[in-house]
Residue frames relative to the residue before (quaternion, step in Angstrom):
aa qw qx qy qz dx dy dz
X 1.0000 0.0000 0.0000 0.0000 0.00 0.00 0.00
X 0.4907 0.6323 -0.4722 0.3695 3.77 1.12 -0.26
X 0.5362 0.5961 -0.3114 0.5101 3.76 1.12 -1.34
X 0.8978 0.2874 -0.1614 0.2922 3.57 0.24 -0.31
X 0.5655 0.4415 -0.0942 0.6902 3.07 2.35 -0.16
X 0.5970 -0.6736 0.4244 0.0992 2.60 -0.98 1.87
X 0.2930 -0.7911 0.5275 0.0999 3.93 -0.70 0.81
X 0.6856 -0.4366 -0.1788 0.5545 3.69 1.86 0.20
X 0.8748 -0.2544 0.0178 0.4119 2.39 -1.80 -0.11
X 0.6616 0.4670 -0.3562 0.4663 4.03 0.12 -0.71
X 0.7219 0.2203 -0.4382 0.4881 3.96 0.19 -0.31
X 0.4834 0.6361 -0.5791 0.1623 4.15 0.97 -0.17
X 0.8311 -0.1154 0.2426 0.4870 3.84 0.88 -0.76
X 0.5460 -0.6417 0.3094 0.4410 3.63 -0.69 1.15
X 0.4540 -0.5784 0.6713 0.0934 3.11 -1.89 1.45
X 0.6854 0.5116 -0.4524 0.2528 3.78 -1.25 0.06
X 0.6285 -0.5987 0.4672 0.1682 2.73 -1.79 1.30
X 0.4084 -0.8000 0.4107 0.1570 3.44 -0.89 1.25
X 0.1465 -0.7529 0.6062 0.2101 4.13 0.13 0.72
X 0.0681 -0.6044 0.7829 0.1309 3.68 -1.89 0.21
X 0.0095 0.7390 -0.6716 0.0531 3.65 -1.38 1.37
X 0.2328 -0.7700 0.5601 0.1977 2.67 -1.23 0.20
X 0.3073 -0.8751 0.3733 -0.0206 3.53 -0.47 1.48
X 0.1207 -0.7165 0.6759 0.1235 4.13 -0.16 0.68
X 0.1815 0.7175 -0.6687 0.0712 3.39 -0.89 1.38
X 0.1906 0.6747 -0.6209 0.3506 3.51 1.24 1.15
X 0.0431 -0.7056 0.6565 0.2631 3.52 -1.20 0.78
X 0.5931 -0.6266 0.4668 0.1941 3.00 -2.38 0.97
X 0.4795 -0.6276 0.5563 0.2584 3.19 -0.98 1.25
X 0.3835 -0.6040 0.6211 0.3199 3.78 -1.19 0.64
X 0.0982 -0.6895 0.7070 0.1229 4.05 -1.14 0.40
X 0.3605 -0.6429 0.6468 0.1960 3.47 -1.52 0.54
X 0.1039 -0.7406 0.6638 0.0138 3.98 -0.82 0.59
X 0.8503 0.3470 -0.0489 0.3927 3.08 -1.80 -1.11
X 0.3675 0.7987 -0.4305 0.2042 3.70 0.59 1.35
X 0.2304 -0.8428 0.4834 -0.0551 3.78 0.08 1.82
X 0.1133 -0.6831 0.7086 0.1354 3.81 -1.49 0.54
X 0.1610 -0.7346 0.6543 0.0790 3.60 -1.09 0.70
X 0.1703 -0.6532 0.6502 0.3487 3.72 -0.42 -0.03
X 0.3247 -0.8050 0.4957 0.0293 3.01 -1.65 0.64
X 0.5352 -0.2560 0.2049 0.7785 3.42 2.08 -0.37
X 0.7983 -0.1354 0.3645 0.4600 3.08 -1.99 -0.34
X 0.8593 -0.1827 0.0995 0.4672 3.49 -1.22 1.34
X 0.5616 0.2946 -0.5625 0.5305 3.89 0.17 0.87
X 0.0541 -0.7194 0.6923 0.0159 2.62 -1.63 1.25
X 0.3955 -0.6527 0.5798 0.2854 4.15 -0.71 0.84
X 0.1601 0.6410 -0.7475 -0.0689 4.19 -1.14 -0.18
X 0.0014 0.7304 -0.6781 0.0819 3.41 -0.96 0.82
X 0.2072 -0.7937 0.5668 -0.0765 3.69 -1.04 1.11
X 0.2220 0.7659 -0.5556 -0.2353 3.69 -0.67 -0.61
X 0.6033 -0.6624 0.4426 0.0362 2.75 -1.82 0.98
X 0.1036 -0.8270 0.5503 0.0505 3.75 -0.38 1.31
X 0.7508 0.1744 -0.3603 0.5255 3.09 -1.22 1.50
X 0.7895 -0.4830 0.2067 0.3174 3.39 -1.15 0.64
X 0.3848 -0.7399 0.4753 0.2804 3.90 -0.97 0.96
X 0.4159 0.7346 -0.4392 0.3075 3.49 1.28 0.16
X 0.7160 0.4111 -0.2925 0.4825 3.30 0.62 -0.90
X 0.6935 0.3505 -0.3979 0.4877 4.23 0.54 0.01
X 0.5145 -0.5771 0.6100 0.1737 3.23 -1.60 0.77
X 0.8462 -0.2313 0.1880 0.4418 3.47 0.45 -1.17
X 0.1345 -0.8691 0.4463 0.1654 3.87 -0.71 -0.37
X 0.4005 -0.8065 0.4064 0.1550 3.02 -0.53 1.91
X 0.1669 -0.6910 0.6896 0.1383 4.12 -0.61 0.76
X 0.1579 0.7670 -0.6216 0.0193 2.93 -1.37 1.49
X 0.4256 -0.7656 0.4512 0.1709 3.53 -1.00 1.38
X 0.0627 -0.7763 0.6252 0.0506 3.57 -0.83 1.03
X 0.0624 -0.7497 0.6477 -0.1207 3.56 -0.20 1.77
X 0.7724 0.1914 -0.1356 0.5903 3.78 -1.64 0.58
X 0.4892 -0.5858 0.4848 0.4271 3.86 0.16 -0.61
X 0.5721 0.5398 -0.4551 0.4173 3.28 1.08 1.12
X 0.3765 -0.7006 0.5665 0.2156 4.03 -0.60 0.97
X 0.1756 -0.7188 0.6542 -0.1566 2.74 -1.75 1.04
X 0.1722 -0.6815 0.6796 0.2098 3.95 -0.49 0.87
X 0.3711 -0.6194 0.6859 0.0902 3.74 -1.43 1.29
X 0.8285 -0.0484 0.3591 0.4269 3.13 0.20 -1.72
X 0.0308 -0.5975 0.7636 0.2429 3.21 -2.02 -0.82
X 0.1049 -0.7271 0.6776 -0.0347 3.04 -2.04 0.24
X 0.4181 -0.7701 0.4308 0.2157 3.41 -0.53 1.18
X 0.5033 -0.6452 0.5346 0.2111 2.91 -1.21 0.30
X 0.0234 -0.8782 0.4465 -0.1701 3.56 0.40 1.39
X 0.6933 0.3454 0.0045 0.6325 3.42 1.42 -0.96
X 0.4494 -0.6669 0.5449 0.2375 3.29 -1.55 0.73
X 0.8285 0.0077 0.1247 0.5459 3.50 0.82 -0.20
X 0.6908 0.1214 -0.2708 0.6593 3.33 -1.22 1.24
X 0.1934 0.5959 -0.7603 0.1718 3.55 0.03 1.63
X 0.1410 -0.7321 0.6495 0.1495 3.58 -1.39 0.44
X 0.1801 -0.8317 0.5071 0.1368 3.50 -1.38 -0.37
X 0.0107 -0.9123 0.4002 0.0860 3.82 0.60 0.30
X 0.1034 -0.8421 0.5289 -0.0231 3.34 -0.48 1.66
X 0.1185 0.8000 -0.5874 0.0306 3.37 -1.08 1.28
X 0.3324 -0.8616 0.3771 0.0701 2.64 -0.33 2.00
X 0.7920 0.3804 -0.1701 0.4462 3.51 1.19 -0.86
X 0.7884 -0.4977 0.2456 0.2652 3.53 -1.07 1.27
X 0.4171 -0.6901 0.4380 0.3974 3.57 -0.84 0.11
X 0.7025 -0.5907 0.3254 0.2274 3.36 -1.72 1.47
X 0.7313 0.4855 -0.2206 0.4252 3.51 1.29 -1.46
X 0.4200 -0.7001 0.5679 0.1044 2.64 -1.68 -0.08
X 0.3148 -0.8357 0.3093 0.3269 3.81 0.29 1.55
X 0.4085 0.7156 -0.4119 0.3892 3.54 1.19 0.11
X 0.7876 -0.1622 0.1696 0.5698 3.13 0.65 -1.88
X 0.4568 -0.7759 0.3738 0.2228 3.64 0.03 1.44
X 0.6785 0.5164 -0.2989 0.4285 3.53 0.94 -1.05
X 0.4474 0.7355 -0.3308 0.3864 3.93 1.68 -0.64
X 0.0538 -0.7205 0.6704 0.1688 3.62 -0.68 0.13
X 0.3598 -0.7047 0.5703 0.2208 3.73 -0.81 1.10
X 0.7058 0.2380 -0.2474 0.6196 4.10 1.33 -0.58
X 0.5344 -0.5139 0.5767 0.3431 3.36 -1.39 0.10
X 0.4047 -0.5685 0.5502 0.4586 3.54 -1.35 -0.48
X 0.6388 0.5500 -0.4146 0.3429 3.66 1.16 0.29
X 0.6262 0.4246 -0.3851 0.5285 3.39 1.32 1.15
X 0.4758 0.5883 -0.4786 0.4455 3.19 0.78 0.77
X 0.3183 -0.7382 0.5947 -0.0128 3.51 -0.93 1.87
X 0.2348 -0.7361 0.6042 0.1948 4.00 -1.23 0.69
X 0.1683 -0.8103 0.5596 -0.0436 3.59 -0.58 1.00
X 0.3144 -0.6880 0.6461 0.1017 3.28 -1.26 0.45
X 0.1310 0.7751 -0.6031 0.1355 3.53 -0.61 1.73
X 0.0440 -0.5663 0.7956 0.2105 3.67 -1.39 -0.11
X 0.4224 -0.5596 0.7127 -0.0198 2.69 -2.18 0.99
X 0.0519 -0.7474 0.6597 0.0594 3.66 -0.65 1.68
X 0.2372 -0.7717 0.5820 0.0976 3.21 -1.74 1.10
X 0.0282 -0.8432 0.5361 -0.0278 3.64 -0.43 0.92
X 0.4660 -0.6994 0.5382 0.0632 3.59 -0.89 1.29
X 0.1813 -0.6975 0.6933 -0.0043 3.31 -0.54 1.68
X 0.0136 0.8110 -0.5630 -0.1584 3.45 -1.53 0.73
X 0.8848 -0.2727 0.0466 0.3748 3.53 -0.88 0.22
X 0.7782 0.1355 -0.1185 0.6016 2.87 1.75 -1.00
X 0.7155 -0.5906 0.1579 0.3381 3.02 0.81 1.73
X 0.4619 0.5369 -0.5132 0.4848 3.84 0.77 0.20
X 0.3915 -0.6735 0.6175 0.1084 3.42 -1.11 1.40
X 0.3752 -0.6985 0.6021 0.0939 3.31 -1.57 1.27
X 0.6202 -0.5499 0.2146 0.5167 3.65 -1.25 0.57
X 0.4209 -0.6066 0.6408 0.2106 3.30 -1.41 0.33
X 0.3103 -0.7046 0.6381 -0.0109 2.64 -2.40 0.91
X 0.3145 -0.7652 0.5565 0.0763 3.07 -1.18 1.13
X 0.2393 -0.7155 0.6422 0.1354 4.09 -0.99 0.64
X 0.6176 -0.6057 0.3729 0.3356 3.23 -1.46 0.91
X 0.5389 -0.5080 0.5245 0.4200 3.68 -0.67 0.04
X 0.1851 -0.7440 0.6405 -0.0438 2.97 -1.41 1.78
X 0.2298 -0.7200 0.5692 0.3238 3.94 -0.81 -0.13
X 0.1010 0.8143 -0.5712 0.0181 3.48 -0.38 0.86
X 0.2752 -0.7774 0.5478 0.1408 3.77 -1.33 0.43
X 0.0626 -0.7856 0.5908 -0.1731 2.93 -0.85 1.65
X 0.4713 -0.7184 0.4096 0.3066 3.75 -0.95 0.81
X 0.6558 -0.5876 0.3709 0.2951 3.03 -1.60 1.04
C-alpha cells in the first residue's frame, strides 16, 4: 500500500490557487466612417474614408456611384493603409487626341453638372461584405 500512498502532503494531489476571469474573445469587426468627395478637375473625382479598427481583417472595398438614382460599380481599392484610404473616380474618357495632344475631341460646351454620392462597402477575407457608407452629395461635371 506505500506504492500507492502518497508520502506528503505536496505529492498527495495538485496544489494551486484557483483564478476566475472573465475574457472578451468576440472579434471586432473593422467599420469605415468619416467619408468625403473633393472634386479634382473636369470628371476626377477624390472619395477618401477612414477605417476604424484594423485593415487586416478586409481584403478590399468596392466604390459604388449612385447618379440620377441609378448605381453604378466605379471600382475597388485595397486596403493597404490604416487610414486616409482614398479612391479616384474618372468616369469620363480622355479629352486628347493621340494625333494631336493640344486638340480636344469634346468641347467644354458638352459637359453636364450632376449630383452623385459615392457608396463605400468593406470586402473581407472571406468575402462577406461589411456595413457600408454613404458620402454627402457632391455636384460634379463630367462630359457627355
Amino acid at each position: 500500500l506505500q506504492r500507492n500512498h502518497a508520502n506528503s502532503d505536496f505529492t498527495f494531489g495538485t496544489i494551486g490557487d484557483i483564478l476566475h476571469l472573465r475574457l472578451d474573445l468576440s472579434t471586432v469587426v473593422p467599420s469605415i466612417h468619416d467619408a468625403v468627395v473633393k472634386t479634382l478637375g473636369l470628371g476626377k473625382v477624390l472619395v477618401q474614408w477612414s477605417l476604424k479598427g484594423s485593415n487586416k481583417k478586409i481584403d478590399h472595398f468596392i466604390v459604388t456611384k449612385e447618379e440620377m438614382g441609378m448605381k453604378t460599380v466605379v471600382g475597388k481599392t485595397h486596403a493597404l493603409a490604416d487610414s486616409n484610404l482614398q479612391f479616384i473616380d474618372t468616369p469620363c474618357p480622355s479629352t486628347k487626341t493621340r494625333a494631336n495632344p493640344t486638340q480636344s475631341r469634346i468641347p467644354d460646351s458638352t459637359t453636364l453638372d450632376t449630383a452623385v454620392v459615392y457608396h463605400i462597402t468593406p470586402v473581407f477575407f472571406d468575402y462577406t461584405h461589411g456595413a457600408s457608407i454613404k458620402t454627402p452629395l457632391t455636384i460634379t461635371r463630367k462630359i457627355r
